[in-house]
C-alpha positions as CSV (number, residue, x, y, z in Angstrom):
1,X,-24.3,-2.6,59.4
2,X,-21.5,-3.0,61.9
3,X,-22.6,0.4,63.7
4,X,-26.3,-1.7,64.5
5,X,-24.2,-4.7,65.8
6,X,-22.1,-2.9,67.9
7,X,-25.0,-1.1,69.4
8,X,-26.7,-4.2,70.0
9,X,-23.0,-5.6,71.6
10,X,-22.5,-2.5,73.8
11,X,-26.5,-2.6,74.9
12,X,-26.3,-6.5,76.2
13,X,-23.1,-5.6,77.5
14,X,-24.4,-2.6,79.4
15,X,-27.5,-5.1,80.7
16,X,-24.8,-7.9,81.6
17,X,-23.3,-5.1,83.9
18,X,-26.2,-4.4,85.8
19,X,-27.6,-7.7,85.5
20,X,-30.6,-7.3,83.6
21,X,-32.1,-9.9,81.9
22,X,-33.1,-8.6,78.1
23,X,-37.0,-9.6,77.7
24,X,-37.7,-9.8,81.8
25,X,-40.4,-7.6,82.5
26,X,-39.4,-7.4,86.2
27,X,-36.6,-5.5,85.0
28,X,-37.7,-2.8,82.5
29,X,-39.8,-2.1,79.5
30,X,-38.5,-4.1,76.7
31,X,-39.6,-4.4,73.2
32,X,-38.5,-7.1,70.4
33,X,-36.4,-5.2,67.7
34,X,-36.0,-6.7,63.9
35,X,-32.0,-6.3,63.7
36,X,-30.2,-6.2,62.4
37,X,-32.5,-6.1,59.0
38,X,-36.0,-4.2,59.1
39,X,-39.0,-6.1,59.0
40,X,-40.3,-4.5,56.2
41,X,-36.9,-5.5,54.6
42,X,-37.8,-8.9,55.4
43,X,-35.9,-9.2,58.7
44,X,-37.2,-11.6,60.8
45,X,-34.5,-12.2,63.6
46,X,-35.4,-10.2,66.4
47,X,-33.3,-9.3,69.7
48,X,-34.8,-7.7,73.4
49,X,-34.5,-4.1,74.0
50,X,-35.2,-1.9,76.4
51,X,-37.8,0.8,74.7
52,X,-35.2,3.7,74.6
53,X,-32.6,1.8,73.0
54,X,-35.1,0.1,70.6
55,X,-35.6,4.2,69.8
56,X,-31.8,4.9,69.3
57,X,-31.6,1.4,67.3
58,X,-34.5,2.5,64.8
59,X,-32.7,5.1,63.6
60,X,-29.3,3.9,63.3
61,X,-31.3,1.3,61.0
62,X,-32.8,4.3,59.4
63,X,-29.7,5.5,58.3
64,X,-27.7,2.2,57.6
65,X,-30.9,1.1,55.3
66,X,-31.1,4.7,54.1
67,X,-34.9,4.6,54.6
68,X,-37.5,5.4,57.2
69,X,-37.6,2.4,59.7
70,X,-39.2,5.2,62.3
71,X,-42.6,5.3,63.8
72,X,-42.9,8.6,65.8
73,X,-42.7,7.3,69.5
74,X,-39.2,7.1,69.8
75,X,-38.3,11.0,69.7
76,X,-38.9,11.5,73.3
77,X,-36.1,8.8,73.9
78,X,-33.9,10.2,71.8
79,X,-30.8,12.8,73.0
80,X,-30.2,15.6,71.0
81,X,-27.9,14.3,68.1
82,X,-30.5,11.2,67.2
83,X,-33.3,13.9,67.3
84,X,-31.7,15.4,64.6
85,X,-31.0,12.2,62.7
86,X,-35.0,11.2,63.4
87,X,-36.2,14.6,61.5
88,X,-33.9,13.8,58.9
């Protein structure tokens, strides 16, 4: 579970740095992401990402919960390596 937190921990950081406000719509397209537990897991807390890291963040869950937590939109956010992981 710690590779979801520190995802989440670099991601805010990263925003901090460019001063982006997680949820504002004036500065991107964010989406409310169930972490660090899926929802179908029961996970209810939710945090603001932007869309292409909620992408990455959905399958580093899918891996930590060993179990699809995938939808299909996220591929073309995805580099290379999390492609693979995303097929997997």
């Amino acid at each position: 579970m710690t590779v979801l937190h520190d995802f989440v921990s670099d991601c805010y950081l990263d925003y901090a740095s460019q001063g982006l406000e997680p949820g504002s719509l004036l500065d991107g397209d964010w989406e409310k992401c169930h972490h660090p537990k899926p929802k179908c897991q029961g996970g209810e807390e939710t945090v603001w990402l932007l869309k292409r890291h909620h992408a990455v963040h959905n399958v580093l869950q899918s891996e930590v919960f060993q179990m699809p937590c995938l939808y299909g939109w996220e591929i073309e956010f995805l580099d290379e390596d999390m492609a693979v992981l995303h097929k997997k």
